[in-house]
PDB file of N, CA, C and O in Angstrom, chain B, residues numbered from 101:
ATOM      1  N   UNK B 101       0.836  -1.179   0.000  1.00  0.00           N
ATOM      2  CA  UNK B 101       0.000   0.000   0.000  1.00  0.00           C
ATOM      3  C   UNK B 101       0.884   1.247   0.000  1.00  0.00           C
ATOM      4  O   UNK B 101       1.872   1.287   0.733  1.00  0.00           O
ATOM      5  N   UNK B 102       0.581   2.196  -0.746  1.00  0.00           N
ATOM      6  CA  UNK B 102       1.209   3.754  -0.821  1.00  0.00           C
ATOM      7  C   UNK B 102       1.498   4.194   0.339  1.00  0.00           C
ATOM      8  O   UNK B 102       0.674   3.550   0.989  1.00  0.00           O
ATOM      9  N   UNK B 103       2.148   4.916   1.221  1.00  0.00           N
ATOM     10  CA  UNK B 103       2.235   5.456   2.137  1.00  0.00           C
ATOM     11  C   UNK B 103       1.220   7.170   2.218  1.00  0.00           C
ATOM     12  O   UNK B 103       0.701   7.936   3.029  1.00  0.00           O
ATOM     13  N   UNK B 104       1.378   7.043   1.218  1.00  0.00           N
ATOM     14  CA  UNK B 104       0.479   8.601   0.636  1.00  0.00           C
ATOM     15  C   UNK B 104      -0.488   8.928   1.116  1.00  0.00           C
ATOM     16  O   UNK B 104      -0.746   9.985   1.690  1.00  0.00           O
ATOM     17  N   UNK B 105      -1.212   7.908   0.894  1.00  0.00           N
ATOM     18  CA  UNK B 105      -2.877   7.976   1.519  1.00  0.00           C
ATOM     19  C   UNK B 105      -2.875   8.565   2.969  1.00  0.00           C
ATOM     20  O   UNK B 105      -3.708   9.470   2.943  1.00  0.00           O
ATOM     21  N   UNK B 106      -2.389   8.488   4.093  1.00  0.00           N
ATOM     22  CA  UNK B 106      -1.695   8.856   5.476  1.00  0.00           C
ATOM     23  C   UNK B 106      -0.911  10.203   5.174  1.00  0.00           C
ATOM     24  O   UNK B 106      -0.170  10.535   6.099  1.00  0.00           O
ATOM     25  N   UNK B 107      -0.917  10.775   4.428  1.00  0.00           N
ATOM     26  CA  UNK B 107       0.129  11.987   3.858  1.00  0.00           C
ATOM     27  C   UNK B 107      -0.294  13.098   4.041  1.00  0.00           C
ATOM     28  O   UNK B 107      -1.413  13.159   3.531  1.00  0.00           O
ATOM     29  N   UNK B 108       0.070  14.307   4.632  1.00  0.00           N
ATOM     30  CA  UNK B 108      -0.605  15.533   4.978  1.00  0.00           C
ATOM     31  C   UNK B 108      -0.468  16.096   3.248  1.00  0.00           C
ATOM     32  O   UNK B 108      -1.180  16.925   2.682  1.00  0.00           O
ATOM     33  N   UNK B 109       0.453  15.485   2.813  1.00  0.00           N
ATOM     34  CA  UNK B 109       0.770  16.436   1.455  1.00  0.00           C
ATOM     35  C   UNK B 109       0.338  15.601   0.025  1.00  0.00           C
ATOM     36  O   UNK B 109       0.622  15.708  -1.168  1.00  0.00           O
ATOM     37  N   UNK B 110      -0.166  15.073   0.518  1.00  0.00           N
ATOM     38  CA  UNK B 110      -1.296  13.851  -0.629  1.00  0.00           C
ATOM     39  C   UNK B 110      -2.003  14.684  -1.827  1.00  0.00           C
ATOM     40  O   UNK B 110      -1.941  14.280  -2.988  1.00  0.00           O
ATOM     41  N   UNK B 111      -2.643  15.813  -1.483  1.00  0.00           N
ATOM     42  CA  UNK B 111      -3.597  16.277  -2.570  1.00  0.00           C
ATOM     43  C   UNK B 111      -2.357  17.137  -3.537  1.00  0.00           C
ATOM     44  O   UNK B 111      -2.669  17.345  -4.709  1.00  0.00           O
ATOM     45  N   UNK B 112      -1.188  17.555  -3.136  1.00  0.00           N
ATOM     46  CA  UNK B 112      -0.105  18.755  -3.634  1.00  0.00           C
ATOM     47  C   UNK B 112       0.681  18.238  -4.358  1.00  0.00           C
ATOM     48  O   UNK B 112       1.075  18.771  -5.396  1.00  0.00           O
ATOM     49  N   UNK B 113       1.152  16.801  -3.835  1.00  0.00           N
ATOM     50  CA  UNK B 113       2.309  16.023  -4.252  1.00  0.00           C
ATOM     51  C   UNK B 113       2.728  15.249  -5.477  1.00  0.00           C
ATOM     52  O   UNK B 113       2.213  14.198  -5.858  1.00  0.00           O
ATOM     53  N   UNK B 114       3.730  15.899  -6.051  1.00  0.00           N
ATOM     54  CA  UNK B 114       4.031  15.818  -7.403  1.00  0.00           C
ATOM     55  C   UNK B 114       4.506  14.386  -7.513  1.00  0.00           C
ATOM     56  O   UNK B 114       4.641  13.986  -8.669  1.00  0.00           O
ATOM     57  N   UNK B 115       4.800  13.491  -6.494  1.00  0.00           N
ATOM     58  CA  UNK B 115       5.188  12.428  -6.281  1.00  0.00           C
ATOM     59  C   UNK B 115       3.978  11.334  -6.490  1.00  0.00           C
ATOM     60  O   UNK B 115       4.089  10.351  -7.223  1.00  0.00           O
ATOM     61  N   UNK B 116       2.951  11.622  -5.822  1.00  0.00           N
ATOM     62  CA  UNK B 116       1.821  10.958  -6.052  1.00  0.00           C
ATOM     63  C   UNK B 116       0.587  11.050  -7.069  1.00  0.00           C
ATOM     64  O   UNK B 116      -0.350  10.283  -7.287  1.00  0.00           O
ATOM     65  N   UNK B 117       0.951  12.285  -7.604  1.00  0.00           N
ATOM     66  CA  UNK B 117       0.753  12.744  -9.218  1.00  0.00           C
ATOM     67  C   UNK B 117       1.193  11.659  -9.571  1.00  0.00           C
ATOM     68  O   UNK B 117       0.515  10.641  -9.431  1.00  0.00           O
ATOM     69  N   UNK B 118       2.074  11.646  -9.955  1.00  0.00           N
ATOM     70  CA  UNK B 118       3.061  10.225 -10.621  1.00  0.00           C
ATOM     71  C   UNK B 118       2.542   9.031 -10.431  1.00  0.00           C
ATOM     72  O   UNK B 118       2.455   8.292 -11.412  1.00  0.00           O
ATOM     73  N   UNK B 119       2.157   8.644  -9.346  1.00  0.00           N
ATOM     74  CA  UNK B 119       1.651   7.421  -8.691  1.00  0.00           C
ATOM     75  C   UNK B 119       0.455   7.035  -9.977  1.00  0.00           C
ATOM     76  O   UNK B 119       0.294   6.165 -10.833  1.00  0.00           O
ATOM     77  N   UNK B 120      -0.283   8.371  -9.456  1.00  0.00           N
ATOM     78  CA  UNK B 120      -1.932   8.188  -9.555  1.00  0.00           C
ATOM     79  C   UNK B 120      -2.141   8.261 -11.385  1.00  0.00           C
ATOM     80  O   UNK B 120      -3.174   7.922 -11.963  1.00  0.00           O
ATOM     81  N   UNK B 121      -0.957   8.757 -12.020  1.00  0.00           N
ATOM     82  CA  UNK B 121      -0.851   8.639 -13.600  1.00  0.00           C
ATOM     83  C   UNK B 121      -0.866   7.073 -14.061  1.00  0.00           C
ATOM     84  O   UNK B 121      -1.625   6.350 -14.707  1.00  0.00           O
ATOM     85  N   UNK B 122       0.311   6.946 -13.420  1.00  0.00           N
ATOM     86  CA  UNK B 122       0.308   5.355 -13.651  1.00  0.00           C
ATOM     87  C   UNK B 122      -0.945   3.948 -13.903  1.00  0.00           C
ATOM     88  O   UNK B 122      -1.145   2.961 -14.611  1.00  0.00           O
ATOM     89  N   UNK B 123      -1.708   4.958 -12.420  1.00  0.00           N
ATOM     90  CA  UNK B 123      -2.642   3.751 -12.407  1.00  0.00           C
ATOM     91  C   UNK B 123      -4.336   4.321 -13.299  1.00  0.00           C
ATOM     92  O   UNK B 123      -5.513   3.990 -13.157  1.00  0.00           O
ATOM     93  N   UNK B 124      -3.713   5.161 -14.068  1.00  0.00           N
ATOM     94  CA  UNK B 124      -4.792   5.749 -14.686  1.00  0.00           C
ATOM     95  C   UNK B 124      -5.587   6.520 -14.394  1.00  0.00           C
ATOM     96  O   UNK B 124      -6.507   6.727 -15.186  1.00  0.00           O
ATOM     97  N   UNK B 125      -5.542   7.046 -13.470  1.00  0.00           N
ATOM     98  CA  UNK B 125      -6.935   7.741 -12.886  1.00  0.00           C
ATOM     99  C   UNK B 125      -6.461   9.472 -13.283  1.00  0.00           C
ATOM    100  O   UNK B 125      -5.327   9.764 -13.663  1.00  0.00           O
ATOM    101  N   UNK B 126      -7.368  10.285 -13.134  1.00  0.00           N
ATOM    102  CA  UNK B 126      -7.476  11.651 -13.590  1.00  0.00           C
ATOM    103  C   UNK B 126      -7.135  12.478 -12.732  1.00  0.00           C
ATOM    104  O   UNK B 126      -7.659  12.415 -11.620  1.00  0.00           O
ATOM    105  N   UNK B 127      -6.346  13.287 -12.968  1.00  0.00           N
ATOM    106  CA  UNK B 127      -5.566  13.970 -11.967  1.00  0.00           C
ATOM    107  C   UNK B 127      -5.299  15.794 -12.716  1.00  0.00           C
ATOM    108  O   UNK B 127      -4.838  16.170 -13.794  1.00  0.00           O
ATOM    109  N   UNK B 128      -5.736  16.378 -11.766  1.00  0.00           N
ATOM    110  CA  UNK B 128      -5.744  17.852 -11.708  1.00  0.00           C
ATOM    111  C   UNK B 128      -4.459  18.192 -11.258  1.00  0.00           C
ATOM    112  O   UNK B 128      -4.256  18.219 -10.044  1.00  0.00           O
ATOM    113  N   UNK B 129      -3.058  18.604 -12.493  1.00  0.00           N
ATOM    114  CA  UNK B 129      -2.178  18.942 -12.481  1.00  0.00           C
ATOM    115  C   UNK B 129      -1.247  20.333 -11.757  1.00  0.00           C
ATOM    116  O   UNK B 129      -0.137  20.576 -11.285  1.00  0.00           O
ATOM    117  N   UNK B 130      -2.430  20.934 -12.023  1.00  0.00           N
ATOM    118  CA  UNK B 130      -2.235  22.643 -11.986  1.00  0.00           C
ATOM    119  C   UNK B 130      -2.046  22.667 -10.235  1.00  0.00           C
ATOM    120  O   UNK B 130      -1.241  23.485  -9.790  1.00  0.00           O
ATOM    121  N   UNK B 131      -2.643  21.948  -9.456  1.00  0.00           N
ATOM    122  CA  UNK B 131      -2.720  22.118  -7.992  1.00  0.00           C
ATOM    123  C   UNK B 131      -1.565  21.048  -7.465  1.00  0.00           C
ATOM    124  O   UNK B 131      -1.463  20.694  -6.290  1.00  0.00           O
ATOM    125  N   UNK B 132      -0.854  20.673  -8.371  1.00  0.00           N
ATOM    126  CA  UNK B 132       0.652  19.643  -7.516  1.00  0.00           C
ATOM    127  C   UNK B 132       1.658  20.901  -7.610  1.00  0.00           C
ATOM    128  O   UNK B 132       1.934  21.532  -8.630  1.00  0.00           O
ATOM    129  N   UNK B 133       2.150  21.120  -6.269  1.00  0.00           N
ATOM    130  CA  UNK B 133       3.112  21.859  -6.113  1.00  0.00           C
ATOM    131  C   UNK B 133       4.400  21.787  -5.226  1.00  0.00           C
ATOM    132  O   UNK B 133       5.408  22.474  -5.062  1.00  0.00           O
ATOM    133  N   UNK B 134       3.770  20.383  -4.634  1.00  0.00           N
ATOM    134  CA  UNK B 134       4.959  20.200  -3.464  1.00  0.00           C
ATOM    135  C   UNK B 134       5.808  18.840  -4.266  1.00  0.00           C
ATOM    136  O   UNK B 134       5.271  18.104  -5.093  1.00  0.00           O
ATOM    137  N   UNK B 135       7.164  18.734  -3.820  1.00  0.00           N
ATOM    138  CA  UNK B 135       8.339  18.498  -4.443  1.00  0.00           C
ATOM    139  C   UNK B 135       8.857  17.670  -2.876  1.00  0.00           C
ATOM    140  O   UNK B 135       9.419  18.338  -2.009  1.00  0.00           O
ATOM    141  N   UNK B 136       8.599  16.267  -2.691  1.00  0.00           N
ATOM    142  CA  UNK B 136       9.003  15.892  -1.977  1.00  0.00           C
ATOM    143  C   UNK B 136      10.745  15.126  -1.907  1.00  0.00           C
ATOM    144  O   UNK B 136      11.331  14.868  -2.959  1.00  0.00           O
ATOM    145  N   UNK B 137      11.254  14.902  -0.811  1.00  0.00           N
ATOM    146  CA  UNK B 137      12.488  14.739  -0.908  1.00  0.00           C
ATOM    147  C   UNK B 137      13.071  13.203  -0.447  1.00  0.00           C
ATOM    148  O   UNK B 137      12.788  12.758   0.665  1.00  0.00           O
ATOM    149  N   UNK B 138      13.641  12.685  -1.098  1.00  0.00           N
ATOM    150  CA  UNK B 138      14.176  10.941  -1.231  1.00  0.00           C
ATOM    151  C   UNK B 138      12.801  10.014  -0.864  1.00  0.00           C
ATOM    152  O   UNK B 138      12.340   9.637   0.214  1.00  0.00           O
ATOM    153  N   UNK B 139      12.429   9.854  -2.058  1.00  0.00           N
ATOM    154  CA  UNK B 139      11.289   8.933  -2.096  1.00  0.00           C
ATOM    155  C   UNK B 139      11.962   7.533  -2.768  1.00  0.00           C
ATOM    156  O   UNK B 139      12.914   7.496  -3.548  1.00  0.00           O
ATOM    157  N   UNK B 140      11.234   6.463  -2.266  1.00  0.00           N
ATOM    158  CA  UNK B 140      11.482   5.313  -2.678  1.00  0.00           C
ATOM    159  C   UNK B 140      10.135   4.509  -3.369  1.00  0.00           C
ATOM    160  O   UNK B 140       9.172   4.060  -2.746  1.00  0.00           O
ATOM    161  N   UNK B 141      10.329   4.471  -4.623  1.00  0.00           N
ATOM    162  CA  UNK B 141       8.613   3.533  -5.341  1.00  0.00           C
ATOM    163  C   UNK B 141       9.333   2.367  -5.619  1.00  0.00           C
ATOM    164  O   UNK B 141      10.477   2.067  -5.963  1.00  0.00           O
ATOM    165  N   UNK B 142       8.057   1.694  -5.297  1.00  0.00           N
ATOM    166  CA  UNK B 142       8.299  -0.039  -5.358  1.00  0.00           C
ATOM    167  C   UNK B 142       7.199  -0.028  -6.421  1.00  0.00           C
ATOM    168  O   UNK B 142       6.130   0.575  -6.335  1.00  0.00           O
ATOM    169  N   UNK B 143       7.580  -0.711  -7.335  1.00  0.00           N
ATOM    170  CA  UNK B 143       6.841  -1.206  -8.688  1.00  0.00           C
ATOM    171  C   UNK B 143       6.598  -2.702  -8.593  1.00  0.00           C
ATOM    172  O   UNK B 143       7.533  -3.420  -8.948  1.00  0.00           O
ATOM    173  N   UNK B 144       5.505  -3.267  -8.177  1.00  0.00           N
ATOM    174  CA  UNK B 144       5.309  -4.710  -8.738  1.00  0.00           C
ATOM    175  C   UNK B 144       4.644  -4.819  -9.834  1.00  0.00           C
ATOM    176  O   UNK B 144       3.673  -4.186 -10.249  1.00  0.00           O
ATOM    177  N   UNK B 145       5.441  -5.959 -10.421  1.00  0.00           N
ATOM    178  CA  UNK B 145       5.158  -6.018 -11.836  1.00  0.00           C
ATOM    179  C   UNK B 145       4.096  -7.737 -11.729  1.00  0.00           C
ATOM    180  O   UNK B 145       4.583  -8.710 -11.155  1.00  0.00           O
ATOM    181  N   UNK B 146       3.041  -7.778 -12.211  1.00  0.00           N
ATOM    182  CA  UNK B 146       2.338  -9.460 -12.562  1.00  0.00           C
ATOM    183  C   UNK B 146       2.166  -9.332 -14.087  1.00  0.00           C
ATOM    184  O   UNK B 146       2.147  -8.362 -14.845  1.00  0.00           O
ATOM    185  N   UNK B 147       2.032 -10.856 -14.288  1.00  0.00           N
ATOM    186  CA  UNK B 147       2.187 -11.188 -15.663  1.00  0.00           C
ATOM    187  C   UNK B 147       1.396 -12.498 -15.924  1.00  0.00           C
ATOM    188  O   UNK B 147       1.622 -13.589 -15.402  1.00  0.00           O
ATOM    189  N   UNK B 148       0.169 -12.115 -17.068  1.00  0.00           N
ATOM    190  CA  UNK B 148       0.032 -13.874 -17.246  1.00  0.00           C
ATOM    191  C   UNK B 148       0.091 -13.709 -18.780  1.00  0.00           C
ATOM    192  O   UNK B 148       0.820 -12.891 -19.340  1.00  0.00           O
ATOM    193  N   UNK B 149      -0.795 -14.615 -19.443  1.00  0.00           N
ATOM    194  CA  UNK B 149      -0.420 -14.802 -20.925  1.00  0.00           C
ATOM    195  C   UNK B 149      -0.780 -13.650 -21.463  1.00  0.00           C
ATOM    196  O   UNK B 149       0.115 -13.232 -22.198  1.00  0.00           O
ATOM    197  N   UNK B 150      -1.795 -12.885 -21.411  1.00  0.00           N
ATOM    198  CA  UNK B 150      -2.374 -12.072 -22.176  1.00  0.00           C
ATOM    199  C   UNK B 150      -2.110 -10.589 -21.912  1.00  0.00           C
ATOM    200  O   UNK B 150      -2.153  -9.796 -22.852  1.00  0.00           O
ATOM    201  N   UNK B 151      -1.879 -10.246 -20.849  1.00  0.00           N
ATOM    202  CA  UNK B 151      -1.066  -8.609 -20.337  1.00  0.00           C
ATOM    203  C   UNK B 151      -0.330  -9.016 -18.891  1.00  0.00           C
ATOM    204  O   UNK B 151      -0.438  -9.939 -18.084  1.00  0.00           O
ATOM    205  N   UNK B 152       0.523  -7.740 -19.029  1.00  0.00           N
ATOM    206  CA  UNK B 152       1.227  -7.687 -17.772  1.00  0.00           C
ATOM    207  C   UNK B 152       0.729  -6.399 -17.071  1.00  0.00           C
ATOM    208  O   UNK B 152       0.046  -5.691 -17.810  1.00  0.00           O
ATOM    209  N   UNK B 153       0.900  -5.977 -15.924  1.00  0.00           N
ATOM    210  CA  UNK B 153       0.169  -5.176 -14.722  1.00  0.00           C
ATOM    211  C   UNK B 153       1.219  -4.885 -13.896  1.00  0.00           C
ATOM    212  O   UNK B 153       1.982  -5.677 -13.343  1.00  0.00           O
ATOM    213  N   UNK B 154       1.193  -3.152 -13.832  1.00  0.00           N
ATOM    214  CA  UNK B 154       2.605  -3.072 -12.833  1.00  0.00           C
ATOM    215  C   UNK B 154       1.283  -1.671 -11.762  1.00  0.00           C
ATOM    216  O   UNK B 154       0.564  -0.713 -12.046  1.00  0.00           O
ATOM    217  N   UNK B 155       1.682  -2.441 -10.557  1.00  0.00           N
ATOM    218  CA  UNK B 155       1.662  -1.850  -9.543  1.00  0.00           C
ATOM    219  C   UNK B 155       2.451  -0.930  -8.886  1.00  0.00           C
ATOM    220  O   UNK B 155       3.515  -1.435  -8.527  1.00  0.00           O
ATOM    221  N   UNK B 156       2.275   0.696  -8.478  1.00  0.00           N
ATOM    222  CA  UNK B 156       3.500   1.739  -7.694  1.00  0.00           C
ATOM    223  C   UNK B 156       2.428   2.258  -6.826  1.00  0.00           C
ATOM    224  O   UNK B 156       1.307   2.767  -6.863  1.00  0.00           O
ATOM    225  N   UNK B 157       3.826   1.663  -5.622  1.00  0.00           N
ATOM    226  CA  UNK B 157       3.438   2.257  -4.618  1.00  0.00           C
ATOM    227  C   UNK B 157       4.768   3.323  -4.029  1.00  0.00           C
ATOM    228  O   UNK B 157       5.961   3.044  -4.152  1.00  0.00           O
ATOM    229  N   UNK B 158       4.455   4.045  -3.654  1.00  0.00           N
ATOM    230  CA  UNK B 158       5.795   4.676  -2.079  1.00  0.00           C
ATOM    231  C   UNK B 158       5.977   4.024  -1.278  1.00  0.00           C
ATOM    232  O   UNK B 158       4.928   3.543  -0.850  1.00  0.00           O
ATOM    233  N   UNK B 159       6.965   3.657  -0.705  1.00  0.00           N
ATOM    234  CA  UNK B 159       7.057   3.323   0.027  1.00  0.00           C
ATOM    235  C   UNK B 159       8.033   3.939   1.410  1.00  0.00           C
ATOM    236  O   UNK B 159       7.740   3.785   2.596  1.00  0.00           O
ATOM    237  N   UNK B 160       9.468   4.794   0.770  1.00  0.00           N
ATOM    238  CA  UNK B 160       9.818   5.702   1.818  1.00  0.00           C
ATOM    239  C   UNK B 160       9.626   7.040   1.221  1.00  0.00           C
ATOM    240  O   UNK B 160       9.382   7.079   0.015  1.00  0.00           O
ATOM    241  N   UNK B 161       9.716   8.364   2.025  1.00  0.00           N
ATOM    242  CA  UNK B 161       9.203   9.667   1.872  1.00  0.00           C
ATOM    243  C   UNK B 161      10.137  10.361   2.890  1.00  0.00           C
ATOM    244  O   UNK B 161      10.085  10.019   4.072  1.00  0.00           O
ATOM    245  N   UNK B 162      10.763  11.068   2.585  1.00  0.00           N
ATOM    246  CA  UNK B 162      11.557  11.807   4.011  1.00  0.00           C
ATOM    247  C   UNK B 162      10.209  12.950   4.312  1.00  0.00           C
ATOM    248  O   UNK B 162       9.736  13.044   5.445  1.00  0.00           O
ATOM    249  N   UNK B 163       9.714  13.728   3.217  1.00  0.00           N
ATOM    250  CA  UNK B 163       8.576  14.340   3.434  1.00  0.00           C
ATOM    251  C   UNK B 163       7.193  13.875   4.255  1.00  0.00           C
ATOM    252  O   UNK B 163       6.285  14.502   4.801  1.00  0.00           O
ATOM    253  N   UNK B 164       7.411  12.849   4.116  1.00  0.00           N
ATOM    254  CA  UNK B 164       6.181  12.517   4.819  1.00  0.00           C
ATOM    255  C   UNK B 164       5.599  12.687   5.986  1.00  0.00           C
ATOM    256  O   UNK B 164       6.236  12.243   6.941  1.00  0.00           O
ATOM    257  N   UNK B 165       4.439  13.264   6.248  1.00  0.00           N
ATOM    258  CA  UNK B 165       3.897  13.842   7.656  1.00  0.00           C
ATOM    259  C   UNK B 165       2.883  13.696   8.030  1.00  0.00           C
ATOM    260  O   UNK B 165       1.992  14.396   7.550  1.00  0.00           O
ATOM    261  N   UNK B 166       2.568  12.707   9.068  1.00  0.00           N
ATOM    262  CA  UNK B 166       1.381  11.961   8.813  1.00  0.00           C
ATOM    263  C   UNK B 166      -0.010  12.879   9.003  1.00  0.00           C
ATOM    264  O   UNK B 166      -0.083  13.835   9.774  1.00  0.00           O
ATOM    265  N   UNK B 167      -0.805  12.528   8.376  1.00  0.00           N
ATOM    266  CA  UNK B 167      -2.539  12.802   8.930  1.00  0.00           C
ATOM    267  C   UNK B 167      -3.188  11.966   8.376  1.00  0.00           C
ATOM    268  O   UNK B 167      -3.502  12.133   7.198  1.00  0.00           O
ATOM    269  N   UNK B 168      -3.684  10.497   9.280  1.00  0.00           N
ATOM    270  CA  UNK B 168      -4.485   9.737   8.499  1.00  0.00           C
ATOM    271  C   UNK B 168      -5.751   9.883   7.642  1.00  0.00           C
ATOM    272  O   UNK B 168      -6.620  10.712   7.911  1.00  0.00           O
ATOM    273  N   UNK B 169      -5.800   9.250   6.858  1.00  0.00           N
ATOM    274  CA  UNK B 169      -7.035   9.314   5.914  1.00  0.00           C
ATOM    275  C   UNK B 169      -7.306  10.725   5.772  1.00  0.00           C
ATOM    276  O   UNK B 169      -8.431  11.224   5.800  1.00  0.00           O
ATOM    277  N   UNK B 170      -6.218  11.341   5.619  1.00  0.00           N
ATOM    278  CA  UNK B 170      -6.266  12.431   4.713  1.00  0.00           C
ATOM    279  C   UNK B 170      -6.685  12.600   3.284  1.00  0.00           C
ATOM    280  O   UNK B 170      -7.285  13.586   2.857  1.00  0.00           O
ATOM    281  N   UNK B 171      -6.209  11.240   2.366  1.00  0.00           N
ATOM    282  CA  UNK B 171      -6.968  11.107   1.186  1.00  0.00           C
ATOM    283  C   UNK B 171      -8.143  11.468   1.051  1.00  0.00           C
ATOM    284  O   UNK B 171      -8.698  12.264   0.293  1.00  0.00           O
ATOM    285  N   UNK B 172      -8.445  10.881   1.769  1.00  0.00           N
ATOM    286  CA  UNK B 172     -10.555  10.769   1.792  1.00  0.00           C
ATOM    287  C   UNK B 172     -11.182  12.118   1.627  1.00  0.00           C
ATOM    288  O   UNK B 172     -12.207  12.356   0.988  1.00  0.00           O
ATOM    289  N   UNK B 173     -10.150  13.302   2.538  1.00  0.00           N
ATOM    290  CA  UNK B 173     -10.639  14.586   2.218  1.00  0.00           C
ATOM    291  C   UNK B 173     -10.471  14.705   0.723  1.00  0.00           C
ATOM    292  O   UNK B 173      -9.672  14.012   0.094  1.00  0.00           O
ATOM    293  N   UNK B 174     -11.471  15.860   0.038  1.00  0.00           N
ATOM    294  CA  UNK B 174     -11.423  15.915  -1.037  1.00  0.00           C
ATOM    295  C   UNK B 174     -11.281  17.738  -1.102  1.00  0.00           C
ATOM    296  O   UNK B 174     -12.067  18.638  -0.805  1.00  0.00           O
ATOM    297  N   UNK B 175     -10.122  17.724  -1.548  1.00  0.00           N
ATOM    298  CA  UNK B 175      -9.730  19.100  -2.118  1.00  0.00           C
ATOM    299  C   UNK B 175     -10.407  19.487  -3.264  1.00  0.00           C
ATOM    300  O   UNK B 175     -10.765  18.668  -4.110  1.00  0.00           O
ATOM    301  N   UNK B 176     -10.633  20.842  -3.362  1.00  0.00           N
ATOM    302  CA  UNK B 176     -11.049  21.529  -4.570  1.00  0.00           C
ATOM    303  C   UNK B 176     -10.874  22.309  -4.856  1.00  0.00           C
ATOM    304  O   UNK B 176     -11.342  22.693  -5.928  1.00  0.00           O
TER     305      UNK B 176
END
């Protein structure tokens, strides 16, 4: 699981921009402004015959500051 979601800086973070590209979903660019510092993404990759599927998560963040289920808030 992302560490992000727990992230005071979740809705800003140009890091989880990235994340959330990956996994397709739609993301409002103009409002990422924070620039976090030594992040670590873990990519799992699965594979069967017909496609392969890569999973990113965070996993370390020196930025990181917690406020749980901060995600859930919805910025606008």
């Amino acid at each position: 699981m992302c560490i992000c979601v727990n992230c005071r800086h979740v809705h800003i973070c140009t890091t989880y921009t990235l994340i959330q590209k990956q996994h397709d979903q739609n993301v409002k660019i103009s409002t990422m402004n924070f620039i976090p510092t030594n992040t670590l993404i873990k990519i799992n990759i699965s594979q069967s015959k017909d496609y392969h599927m890569f999973d990113w998560d965070l996993k370390e963040c020196l930025s990181f500051t917690e406020k749980p289920g901060n995600w859930l808030i919805k910025n606008e």
